[in-house]
Biopython code that builds the backbone (N, CA, C, O; Angstrom):
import numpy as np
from Bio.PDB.StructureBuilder import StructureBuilder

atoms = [
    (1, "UNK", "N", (-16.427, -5.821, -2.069)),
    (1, "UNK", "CA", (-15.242, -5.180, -1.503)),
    (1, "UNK", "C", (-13.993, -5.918, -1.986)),
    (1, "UNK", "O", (-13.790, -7.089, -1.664)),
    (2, "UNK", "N", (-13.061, -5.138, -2.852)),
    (2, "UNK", "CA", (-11.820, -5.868, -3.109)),
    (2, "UNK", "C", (-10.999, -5.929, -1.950)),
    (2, "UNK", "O", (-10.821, -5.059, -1.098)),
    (3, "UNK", "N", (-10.339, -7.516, -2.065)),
    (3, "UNK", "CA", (-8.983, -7.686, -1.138)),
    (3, "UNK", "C", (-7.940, -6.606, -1.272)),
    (3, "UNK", "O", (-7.536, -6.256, -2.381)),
    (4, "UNK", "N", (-7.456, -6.021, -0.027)),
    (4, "UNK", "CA", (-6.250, -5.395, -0.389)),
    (4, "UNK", "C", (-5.475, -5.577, 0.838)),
    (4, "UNK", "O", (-5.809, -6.165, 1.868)),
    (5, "UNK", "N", (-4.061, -4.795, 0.472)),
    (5, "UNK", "CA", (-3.345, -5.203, 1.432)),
    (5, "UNK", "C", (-2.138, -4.177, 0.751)),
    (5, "UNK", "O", (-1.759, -4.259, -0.418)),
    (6, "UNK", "N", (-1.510, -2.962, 2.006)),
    (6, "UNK", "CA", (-0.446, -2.687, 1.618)),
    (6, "UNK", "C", (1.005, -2.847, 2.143)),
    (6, "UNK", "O", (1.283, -3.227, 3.280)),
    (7, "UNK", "N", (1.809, -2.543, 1.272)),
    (7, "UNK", "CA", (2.863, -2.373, 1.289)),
    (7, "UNK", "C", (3.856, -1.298, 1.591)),
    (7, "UNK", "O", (3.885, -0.262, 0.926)),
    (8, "UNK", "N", (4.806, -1.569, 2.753)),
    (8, "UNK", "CA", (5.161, -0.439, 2.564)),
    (8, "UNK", "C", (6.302, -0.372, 4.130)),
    (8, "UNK", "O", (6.540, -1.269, 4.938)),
    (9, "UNK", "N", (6.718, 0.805, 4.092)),
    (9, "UNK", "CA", (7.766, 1.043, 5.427)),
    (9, "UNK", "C", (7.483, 2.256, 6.154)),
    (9, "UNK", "O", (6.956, 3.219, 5.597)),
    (10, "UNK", "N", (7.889, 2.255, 7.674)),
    (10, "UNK", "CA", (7.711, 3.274, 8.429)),
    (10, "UNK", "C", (8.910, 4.459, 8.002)),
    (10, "UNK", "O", (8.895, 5.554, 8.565)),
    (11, "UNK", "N", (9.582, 4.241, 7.318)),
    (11, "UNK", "CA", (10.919, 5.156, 7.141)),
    (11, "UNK", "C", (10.624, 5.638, 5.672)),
    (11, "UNK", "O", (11.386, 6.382, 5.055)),
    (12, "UNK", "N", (9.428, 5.135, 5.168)),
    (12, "UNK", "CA", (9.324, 6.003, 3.701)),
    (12, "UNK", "C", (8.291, 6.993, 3.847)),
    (12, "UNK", "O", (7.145, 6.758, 4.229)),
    (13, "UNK", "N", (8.844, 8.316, 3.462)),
    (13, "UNK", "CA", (7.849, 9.345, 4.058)),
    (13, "UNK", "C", (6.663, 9.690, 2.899)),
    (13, "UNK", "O", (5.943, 10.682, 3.014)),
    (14, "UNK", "N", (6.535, 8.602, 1.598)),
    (14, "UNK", "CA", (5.730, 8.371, 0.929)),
    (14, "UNK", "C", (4.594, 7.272, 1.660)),
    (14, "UNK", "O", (3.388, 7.302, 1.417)),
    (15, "UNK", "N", (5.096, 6.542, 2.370)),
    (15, "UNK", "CA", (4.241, 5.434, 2.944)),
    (15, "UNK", "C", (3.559, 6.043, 4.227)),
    (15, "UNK", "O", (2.476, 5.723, 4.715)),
    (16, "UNK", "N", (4.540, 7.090, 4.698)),
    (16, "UNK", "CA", (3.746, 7.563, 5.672)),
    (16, "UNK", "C", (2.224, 8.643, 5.369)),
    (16, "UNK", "O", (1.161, 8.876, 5.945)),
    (17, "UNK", "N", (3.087, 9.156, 3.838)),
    (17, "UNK", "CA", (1.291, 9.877, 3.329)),
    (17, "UNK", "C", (0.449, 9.549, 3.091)),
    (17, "UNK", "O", (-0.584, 10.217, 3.134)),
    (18, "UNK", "N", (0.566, 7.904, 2.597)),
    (18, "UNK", "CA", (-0.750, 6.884, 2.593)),
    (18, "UNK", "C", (-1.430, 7.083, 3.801)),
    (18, "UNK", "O", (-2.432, 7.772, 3.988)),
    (19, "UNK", "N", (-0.511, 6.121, 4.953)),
    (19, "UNK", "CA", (-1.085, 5.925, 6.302)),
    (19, "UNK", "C", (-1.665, 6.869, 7.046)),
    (19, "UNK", "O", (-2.583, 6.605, 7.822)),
    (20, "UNK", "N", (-1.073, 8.325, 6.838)),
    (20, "UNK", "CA", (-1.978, 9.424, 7.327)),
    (20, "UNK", "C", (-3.297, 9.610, 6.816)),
    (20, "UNK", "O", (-4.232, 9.886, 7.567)),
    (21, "UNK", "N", (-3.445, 9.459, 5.418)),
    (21, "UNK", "CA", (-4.713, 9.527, 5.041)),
    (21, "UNK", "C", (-5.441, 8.935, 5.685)),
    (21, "UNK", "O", (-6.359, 9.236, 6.448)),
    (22, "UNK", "N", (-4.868, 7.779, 5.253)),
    (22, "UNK", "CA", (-5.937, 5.957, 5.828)),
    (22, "UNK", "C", (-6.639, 6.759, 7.242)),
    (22, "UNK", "O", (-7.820, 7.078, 7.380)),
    (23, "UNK", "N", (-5.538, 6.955, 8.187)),
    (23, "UNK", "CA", (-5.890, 7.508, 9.554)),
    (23, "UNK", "C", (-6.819, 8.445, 9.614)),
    (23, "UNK", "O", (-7.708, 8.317, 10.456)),
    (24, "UNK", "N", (-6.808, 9.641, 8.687)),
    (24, "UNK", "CA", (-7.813, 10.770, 8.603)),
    (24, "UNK", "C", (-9.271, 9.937, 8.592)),
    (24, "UNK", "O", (-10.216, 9.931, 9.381)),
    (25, "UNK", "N", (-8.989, 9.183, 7.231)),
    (25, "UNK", "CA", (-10.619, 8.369, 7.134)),
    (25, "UNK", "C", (-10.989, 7.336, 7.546)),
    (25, "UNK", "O", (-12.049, 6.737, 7.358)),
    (26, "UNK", "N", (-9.983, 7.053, 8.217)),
    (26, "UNK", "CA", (-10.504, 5.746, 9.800)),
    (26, "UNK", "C", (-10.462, 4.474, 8.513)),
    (26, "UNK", "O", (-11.123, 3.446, 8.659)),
    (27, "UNK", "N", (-9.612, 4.708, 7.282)),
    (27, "UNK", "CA", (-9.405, 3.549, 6.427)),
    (27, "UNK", "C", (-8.574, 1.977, 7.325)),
    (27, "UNK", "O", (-7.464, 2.036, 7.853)),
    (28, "UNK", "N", (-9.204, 1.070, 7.297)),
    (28, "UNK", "CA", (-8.150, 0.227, 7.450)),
    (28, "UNK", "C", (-7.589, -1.236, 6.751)),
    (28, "UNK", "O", (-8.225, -2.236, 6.417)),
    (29, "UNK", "N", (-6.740, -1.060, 6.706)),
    (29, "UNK", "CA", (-5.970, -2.165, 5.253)),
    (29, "UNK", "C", (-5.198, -2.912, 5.765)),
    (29, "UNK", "O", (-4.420, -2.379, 6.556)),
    (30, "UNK", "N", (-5.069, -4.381, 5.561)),
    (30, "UNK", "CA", (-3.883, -4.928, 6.151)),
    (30, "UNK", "C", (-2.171, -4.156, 5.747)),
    (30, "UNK", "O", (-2.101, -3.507, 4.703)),
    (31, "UNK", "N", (-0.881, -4.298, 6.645)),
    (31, "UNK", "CA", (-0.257, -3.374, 5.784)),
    (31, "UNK", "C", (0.824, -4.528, 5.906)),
    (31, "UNK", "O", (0.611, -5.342, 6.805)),
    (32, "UNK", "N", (1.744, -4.675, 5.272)),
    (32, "UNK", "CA", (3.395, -5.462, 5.260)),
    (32, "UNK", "C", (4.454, -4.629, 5.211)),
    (32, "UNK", "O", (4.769, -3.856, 4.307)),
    (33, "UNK", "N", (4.986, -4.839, 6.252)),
    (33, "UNK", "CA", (6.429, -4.014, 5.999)),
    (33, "UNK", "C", (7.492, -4.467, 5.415)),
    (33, "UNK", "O", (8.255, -5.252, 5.978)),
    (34, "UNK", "N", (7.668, -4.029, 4.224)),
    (34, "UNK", "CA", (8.962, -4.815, 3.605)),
    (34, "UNK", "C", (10.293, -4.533, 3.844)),
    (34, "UNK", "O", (11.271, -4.746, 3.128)),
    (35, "UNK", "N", (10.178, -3.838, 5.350)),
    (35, "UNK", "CA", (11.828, -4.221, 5.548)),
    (35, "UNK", "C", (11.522, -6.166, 6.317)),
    (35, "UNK", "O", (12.349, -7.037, 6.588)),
    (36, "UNK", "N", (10.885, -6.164, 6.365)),
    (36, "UNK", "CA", (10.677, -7.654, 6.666)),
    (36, "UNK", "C", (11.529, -8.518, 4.870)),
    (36, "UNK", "O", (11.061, -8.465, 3.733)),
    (37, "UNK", "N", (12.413, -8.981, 5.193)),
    (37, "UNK", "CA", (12.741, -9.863, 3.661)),
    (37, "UNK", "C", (11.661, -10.758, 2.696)),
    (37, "UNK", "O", (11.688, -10.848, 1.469)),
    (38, "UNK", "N", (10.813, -11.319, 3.532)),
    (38, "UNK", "CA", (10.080, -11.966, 3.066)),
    (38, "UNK", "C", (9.008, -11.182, 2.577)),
    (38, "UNK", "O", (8.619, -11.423, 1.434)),
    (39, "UNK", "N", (8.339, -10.092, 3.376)),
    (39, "UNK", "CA", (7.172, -9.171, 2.426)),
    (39, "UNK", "C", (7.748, -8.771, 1.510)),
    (39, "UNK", "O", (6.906, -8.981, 0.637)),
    (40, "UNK", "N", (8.581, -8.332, 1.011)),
    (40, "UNK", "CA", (9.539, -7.602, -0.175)),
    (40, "UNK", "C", (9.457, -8.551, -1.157)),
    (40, "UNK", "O", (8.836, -8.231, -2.170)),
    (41, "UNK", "N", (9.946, -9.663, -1.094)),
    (41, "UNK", "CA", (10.061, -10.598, -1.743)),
    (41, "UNK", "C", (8.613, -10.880, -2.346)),
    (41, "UNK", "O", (8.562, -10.979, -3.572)),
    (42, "UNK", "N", (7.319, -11.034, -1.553)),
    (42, "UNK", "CA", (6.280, -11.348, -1.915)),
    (42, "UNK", "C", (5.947, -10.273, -2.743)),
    (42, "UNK", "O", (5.599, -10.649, -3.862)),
    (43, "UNK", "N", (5.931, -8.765, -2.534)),
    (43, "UNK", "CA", (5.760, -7.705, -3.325)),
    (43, "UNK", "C", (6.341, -7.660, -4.797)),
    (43, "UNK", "O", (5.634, -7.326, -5.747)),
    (44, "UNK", "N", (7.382, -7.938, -4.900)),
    (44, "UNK", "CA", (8.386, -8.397, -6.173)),
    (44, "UNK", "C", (6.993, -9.164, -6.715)),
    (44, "UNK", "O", (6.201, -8.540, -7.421)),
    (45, "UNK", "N", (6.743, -10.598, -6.327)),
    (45, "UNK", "CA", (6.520, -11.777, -7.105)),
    (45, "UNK", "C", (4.896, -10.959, -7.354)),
    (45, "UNK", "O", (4.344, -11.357, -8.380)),
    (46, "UNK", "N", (4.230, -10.072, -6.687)),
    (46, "UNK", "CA", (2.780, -9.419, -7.624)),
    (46, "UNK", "C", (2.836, -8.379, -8.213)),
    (46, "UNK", "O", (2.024, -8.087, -9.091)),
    (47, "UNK", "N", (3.927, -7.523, -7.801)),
    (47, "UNK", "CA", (4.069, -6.151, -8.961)),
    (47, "UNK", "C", (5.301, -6.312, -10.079)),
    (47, "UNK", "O", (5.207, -5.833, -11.209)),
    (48, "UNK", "N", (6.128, -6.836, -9.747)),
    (48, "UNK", "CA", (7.660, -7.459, -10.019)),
    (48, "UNK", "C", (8.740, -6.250, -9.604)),
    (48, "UNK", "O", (9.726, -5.948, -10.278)),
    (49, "UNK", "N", (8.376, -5.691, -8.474)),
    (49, "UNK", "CA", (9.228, -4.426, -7.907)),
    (49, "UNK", "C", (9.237, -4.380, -6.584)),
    (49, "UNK", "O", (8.165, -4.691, -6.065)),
    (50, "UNK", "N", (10.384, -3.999, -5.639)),
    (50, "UNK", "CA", (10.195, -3.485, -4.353)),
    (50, "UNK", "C", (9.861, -2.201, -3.957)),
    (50, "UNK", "O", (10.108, -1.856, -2.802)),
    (51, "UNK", "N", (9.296, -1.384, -4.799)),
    (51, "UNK", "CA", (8.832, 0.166, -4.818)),
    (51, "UNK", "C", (7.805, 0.077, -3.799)),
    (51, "UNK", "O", (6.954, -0.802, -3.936)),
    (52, "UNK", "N", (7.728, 1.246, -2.292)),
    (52, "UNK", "CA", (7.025, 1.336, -2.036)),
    (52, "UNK", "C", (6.323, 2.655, -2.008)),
    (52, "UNK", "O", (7.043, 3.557, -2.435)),
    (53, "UNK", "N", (4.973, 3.085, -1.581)),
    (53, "UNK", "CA", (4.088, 2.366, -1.153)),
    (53, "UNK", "C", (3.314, 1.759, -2.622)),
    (53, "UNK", "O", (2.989, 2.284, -3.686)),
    (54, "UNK", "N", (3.234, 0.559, -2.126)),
    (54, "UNK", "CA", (1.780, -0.569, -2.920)),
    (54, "UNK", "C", (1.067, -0.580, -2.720)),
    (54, "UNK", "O", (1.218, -0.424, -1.509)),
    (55, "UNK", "N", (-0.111, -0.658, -2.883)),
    (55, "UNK", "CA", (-1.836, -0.787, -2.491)),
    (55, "UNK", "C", (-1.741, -2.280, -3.606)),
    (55, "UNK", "O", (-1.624, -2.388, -4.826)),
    (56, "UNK", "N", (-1.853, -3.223, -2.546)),
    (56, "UNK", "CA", (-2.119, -4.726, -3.910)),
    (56, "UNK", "C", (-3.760, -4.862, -3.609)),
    (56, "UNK", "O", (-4.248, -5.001, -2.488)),
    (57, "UNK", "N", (-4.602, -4.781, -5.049)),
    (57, "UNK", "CA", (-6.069, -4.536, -4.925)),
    (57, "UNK", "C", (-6.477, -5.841, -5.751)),
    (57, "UNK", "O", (-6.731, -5.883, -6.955)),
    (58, "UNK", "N", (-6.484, -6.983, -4.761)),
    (58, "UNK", "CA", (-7.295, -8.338, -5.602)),
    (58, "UNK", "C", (-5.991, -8.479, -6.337)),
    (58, "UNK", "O", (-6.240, -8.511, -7.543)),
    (59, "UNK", "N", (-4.986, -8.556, -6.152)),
    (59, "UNK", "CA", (-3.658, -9.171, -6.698)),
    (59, "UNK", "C", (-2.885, -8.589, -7.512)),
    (59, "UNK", "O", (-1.804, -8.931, -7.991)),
    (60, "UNK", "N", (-3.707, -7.405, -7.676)),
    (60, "UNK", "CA", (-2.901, -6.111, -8.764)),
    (60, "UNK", "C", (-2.240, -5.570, -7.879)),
    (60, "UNK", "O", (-2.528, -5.594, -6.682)),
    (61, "UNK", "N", (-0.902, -4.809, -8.572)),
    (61, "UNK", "CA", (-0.242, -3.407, -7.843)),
    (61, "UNK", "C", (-0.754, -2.307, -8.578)),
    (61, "UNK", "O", (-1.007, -2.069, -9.759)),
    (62, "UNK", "N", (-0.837, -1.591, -7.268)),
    (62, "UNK", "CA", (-0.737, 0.022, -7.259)),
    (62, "UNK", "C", (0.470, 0.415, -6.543)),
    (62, "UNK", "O", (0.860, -0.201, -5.551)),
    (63, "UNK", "N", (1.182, 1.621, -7.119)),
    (63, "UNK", "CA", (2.393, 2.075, -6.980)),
    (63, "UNK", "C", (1.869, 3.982, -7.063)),
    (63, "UNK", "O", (1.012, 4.589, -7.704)),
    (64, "UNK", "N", (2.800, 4.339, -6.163)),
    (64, "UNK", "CA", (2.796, 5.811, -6.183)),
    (64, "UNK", "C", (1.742, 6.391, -5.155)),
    (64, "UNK", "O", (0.546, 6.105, -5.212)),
    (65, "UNK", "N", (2.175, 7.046, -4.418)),
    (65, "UNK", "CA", (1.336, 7.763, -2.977)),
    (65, "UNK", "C", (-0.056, 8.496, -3.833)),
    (65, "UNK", "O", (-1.199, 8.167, -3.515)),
    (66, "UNK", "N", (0.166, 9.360, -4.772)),
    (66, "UNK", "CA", (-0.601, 10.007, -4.734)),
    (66, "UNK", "C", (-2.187, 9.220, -5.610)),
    (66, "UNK", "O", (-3.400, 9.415, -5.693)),
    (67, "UNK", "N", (-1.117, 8.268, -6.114)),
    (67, "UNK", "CA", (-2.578, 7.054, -7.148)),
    (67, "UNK", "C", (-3.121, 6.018, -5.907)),
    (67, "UNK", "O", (-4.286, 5.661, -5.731)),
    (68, "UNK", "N", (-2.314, 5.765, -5.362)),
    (68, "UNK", "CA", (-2.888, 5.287, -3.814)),
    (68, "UNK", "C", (-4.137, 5.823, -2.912)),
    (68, "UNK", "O", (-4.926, 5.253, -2.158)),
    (69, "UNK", "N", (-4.001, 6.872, -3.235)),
    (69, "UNK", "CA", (-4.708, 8.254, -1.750)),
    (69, "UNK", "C", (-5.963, 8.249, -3.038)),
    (69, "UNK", "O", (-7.062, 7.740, -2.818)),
    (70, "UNK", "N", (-5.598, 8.920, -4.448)),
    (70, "UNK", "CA", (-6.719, 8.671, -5.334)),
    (70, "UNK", "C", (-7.694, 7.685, -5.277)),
    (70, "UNK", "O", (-8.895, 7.943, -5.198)),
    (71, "UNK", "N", (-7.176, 6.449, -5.316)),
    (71, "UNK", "CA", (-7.952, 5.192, -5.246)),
    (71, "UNK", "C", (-8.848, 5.185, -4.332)),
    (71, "UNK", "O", (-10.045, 5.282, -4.606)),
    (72, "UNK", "N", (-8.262, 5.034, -2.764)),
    (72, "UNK", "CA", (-8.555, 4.957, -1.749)),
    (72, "UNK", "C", (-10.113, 6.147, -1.611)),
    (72, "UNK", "O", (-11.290, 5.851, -1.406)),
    (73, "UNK", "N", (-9.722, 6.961, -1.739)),
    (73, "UNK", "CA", (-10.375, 8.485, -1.808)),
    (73, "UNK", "C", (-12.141, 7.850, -2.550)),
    (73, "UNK", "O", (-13.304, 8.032, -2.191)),
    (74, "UNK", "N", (-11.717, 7.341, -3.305)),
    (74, "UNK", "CA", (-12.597, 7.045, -4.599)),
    (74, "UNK", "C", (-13.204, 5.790, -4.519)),
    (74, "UNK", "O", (-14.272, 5.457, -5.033)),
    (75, "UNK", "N", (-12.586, 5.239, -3.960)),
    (75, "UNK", "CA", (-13.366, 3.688, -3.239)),
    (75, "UNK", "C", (-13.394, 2.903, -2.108)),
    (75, "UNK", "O", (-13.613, 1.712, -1.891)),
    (76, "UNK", "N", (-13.103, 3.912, -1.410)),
    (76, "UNK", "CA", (-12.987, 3.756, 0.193)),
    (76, "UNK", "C", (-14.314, 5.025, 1.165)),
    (76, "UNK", "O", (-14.757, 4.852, 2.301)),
    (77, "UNK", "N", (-14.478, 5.632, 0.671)),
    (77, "UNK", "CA", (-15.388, 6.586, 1.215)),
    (77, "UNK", "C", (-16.817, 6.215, 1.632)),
    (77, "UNK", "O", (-17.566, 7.074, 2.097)),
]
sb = StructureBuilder()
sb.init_structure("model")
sb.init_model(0)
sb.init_chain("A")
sb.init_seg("    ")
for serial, (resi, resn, name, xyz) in enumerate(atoms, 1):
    if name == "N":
        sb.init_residue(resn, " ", resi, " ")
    sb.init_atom(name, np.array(xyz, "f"), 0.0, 1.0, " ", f" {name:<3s}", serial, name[0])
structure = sb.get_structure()
């Protein structure tokens, strides 16, 4: 099972299409909110961007809702 951990905000209605999924399939992931300064900052230093939502998988970024939900879909089931 890879480490993951996402990224992301309650006010991005991309982050919220992750989290609905997650919810549909009872997925659960640690998550960081980067309106926190310091998660943002940490997000920068593994993807080198504050774009959210992230899926960081074993220290990689993933970027973009719908490659997120793919992933997840595909190795979360």
């Amino acid at each position: 099972m890879p480490e993951l951990t996402l990224y992301g905000r309650t006010s991005c209605p991309y982050c919220v299409k992750v989290l609905r999924f997650m919810q549909r399939r009872n997925i659960t992931i640690p998550l960081k909110d980067t309106t926190d300064p310091e998660n943002r900052e940490e997000l920068i230093r593994i993807g080198g961007k504050g774009q959210v939502p992230c899926l960081v998988i074993d220290g990689k970024a993933l970027y973009e809702s719908m490659d997120i939900i793919a992933w997840l879909d595909q190795n979360m089931a």
